[in-house]
N, C-alpha and C positions, 0 to 999 in steps of 0.2 A: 469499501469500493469507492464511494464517494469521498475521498482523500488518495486516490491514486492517482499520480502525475498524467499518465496514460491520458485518464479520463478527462483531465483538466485541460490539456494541451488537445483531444480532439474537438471538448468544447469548444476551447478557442478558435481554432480553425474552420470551425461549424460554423460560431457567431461572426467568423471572415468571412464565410462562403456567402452565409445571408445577408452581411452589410453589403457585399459586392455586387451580390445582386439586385436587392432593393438602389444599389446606387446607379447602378448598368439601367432598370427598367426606367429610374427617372429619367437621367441620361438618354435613354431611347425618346423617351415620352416628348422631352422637350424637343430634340433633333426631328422627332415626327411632325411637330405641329410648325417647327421654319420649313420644314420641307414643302407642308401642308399650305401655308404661305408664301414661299414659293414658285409653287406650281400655279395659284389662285395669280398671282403678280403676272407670271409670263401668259397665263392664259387672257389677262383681261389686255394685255399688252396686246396679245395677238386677235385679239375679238375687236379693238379699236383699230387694227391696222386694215382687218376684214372690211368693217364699216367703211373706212376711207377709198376700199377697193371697189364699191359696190357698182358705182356710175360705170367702170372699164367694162367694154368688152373681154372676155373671155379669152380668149389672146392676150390681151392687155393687161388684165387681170393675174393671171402667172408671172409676167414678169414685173410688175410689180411686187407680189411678194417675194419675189425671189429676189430681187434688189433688196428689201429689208430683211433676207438671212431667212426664209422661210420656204421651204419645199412643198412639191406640189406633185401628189401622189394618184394612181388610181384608185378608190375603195372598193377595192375587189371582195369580196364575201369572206373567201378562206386569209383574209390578213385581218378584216374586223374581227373575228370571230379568235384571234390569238390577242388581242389587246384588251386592256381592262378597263375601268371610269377612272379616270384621271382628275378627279374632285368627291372627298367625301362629302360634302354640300354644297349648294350654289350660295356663293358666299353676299352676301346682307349689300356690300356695297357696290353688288352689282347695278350694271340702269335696269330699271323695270322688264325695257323690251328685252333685254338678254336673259335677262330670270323667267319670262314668259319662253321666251323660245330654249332653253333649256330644258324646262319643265314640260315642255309641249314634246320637247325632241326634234325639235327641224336641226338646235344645236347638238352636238355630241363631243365633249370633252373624254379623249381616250388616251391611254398612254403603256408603255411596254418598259423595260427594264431599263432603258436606253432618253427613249424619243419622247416627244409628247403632241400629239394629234388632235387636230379638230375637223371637226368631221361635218361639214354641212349635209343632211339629207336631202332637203328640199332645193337646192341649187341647182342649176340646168347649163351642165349636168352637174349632178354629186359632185364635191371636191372635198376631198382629204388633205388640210394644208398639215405640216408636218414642220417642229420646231425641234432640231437635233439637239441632244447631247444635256437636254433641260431634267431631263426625268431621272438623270441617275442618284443614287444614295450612298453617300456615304460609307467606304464600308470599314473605315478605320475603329468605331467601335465595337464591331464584332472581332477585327482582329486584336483590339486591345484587348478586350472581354476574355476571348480563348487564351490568349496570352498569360494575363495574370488569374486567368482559374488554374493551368497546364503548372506554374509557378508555383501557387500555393500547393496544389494536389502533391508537387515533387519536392517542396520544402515541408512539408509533412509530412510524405514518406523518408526524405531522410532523415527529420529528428525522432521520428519513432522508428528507424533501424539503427540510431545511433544507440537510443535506450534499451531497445531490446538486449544486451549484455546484464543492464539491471534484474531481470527476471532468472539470466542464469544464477547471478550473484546471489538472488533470493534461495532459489531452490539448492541452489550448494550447503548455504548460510544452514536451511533448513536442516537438509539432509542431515549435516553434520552436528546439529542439535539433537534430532533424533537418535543417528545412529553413533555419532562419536569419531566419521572417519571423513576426513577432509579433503575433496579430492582438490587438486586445482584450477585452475583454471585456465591460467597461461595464454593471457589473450595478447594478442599480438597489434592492436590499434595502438592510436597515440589520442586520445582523447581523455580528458579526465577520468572519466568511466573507467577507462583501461588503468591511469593509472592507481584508482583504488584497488582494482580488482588484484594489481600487480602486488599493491601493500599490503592487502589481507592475503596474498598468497604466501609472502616472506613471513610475514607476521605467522598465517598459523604451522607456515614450517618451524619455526622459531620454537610455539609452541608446542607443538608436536614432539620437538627436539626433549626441551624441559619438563615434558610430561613422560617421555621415555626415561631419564635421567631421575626423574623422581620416583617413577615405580622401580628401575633399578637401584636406588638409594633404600627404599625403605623393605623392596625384598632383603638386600643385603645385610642392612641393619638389624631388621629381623631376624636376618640367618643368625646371624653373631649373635644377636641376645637366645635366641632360643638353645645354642649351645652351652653355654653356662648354666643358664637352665637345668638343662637336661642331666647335666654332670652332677647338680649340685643335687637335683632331687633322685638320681641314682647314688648320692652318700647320703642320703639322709636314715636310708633306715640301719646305718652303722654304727648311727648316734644313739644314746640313749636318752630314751621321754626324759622330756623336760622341758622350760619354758624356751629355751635358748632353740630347742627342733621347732616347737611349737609356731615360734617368732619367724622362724628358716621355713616353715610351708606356710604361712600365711603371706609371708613373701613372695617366695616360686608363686604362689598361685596369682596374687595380685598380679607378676610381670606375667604370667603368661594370659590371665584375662586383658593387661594392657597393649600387648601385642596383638590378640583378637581384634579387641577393637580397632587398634591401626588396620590392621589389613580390612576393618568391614569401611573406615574410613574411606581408606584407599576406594574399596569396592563402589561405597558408593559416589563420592567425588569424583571419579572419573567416570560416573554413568556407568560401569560395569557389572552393577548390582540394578537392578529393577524390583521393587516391591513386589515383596507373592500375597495378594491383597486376599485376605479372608474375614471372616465374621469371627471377630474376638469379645474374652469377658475380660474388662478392665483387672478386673479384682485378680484373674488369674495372676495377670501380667504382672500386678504389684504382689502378688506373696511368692515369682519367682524372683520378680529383682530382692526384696529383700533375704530367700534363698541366698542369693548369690553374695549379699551385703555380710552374713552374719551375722546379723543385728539380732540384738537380743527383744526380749517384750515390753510391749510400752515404747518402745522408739519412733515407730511408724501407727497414725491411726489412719486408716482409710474408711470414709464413706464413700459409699457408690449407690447409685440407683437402678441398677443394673441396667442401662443402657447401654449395647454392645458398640462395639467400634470395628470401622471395615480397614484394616491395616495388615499387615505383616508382624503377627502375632510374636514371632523370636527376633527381629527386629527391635519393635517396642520396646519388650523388657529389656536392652540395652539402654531405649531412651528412658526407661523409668529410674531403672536403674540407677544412671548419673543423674538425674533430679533428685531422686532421693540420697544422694551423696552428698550433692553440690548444698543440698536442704539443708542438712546434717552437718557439714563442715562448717557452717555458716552462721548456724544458730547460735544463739548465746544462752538455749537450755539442752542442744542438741538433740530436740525431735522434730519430727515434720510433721503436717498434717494433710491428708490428701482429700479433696472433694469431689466429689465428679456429680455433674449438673449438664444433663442430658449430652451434649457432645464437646461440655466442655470439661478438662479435668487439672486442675488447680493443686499444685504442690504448695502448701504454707509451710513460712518457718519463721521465727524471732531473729528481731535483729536490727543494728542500727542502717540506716537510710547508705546508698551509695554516694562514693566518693564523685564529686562535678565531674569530675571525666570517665567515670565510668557509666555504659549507657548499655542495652542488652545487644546493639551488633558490635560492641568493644568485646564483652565476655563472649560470646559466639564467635571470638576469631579465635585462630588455634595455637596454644601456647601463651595467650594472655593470664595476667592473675589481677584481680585488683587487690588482693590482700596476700602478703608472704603468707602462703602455706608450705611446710617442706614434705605436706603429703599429696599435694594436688600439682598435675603434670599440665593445666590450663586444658585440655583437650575435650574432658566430661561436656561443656556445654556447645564446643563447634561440632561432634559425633551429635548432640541432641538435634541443633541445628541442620544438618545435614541429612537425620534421617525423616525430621519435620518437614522439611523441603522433599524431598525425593517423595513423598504422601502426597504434595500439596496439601498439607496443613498447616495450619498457624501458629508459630510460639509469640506469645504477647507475654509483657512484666508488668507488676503495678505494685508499688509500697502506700502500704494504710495501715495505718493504729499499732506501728510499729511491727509489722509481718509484711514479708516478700513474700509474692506469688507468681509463679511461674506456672503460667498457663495454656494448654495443648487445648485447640482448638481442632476437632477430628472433622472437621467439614472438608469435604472432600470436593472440592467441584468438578471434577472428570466423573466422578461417579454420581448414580440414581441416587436420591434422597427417600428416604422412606416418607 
């Protein structure tokens, strides 16, 4: 989860929202305290204009400050009582006697959304002088502020509606891993996104195509070999024993075991096979593959520790089977040795070292040889491969003291460990 773009792009947007605001609060903070000065400037403006009024009669007195831009109100109860203190301190460089009469209260500094008010109490009578238009705030940084939050909030919702396409991609991707069947997707945007999603749609039509085409190649080819086959092992018993029939069913049988396995190939390369996973005895497995080998005594020695293995029991002896082939054809005294050490089980055989280009995912593809054999079809080790994989188990090689080992690692990580 912490590697999903998702997450990393709300981060970022997160770590926007909080630069913005720590940057807005400062921004407010500093706009608050010129305000704050301001207010203190026109108020001391209008406390020395007061002063200068004080000698006029009251008559006199109004029109003076009204000639210097200043209104002159009644303080009526229900209009104090809607206004607020228009100084959050009586500020230091006040004169003494205005900071006494503040503090005392004869003065009163008040102000509303608008205006800004001083208020003499003790005047005869009361006067509320009134300086318009002084008190207003600023309100461009709240509409900046809603502006680029409203901005970010919608440039964030549309790059994660643009991404949202990724998660169908995922779950398709998935789907068709699991189950083998690809639906489309066919999305209709012009954005990058879209056009991946347009080329993995081509692509696995593509695929799709070639994977029909090759399970109809290899049914058909199958068909054709299995009839000759058929023909040839329904004249066989017209012949009479001898090495020559002998040679003719040891044949039939090989193609028709190599046809088997094609088809479990097929089965399982295209995911059409699923392991039937049960509790097996190694040992069984190897004295059916050799069953199946012919091999005579002394060709194959197996130790086992009887440690069982959770696989697909008729599976396996396919994959034993072509190890101990592949053993065998390879040796240079033609036997194998098999060891099995708790869940791992080890084919040895003699022999010289491989050729620089030959590596164990060169012999696990299908149809490779690294040596002319004109009895080996290269396929014994991609069927091992393939039904190691379909286990989730390990095939690992190692050459020492002149023996190859090919090695089945039965650990299973989808399954409980004892």
């Amino acid at each position: 989860m912490g590697h999903s773009i998702f997450l990393r792009i709300t981060l970022f947007f997160l770590v926007a929202f909080i630069a913005m605001g720590i940057g807005f609060y400062a921004l407010n903070q500093k706009l608050t305290q010129e305000y704050e000065k301001r207010l203190e400037r026109e108020v001391e403006s209008l406390l020395l204009i007061l002063r200068k009024s004080i000698p006029f009669a009251p008559a006199d007195r109004r029109s003076f400050l009204q000639d210097h831009g200043y209104s002159i109100a009644e303080p009526h109860s229900d209009l104090i009582k809607t206004l607020h203190t228009g100084l959050a301190k009586i500020p230091e460089n006040y004169p003494e006697a205005i900071q006494d009469s503040l503090k005392e209260g004869r003065i009163q500094i008040l102000k509303d959304d608008h205006h800004l008010y001083v208020y003499l109490t003790k005047a005869t009578p009361p006067l509320l002088v009134i300086k318009t238009d002084v008190a207003k705030r600023p309100l461009w940084p709240e509409a900046l502020f809603i502006t680029l939050l409203v901005s970010l909030l919608l440039l964030y919702w549309l790059i994660i509606k643009t991404l949202f396409p990724l998660k169908t991609l995922t779950r398709t991707i998935t789907h068709y891993a699991q189950v083998g069947n690809y639906i489309p997707i066919k999305s209709t945007q012009k954005d990058e996104i879209a056009l991946v999603t347009r080329a993995l749609d081509n692509a696995m039509e593509k695929n799709q195509t070639l994977m029909e085409a090759r399970r109809l190649f290899l049914r058909n080819i199958m068909h054709e070999l299995k009839t000759p086959i058929t023909v040839g092992k329904l004249a066989l018993p017209f012949l009479k024993k001898g090495e020559e029939k002998s040679i003719l069913e040891r044949a039939f049988l090989r193609m028709e075991n190599l046809i088997a396995e094609l088809v479990r190939v097929e089965q399982i390369t295209s995911g059409a096979l699923a392991p039937h996973v049960q509790r097996c005895d190694p040992k069984n497995i190897i004295d059916k593959a050799k069953g199946l080998l012919f091999l005579g005594e002394g060709v194959v020695e197996a130790i086992t520790d009887g440690t069982s293995m959770d696989a697909d029991c008729e599976i396996m002896v396919t994959v034993f089977k072509n190890l101990i082939d592949n053993a065998i054809k390879y040796s240079s005294d033609g036997k194998v040795t098999i060891i099995q050490t708790n869940e791992r089980i080890c084919f040895y055989n003699t022999g010289e070292p491989w050729p620089s280009d030959a590596t164990l995912k060169t012999l696990t593809e299908p149809f490779f040889h690294h040596h002319e054999n004109p009895h080996s079809f290269g396929l014994g080790l991609y069927i091992v491969k393939s039904v190691i994989d379909a286990h989730n188990f390990t095939l690992e090689h190692r050459y020492a003291q002149g023996q190859h080992c090919f090695e089945i690692v039965c650990r299973n990580p989808l399954l409980p460990q004892d």
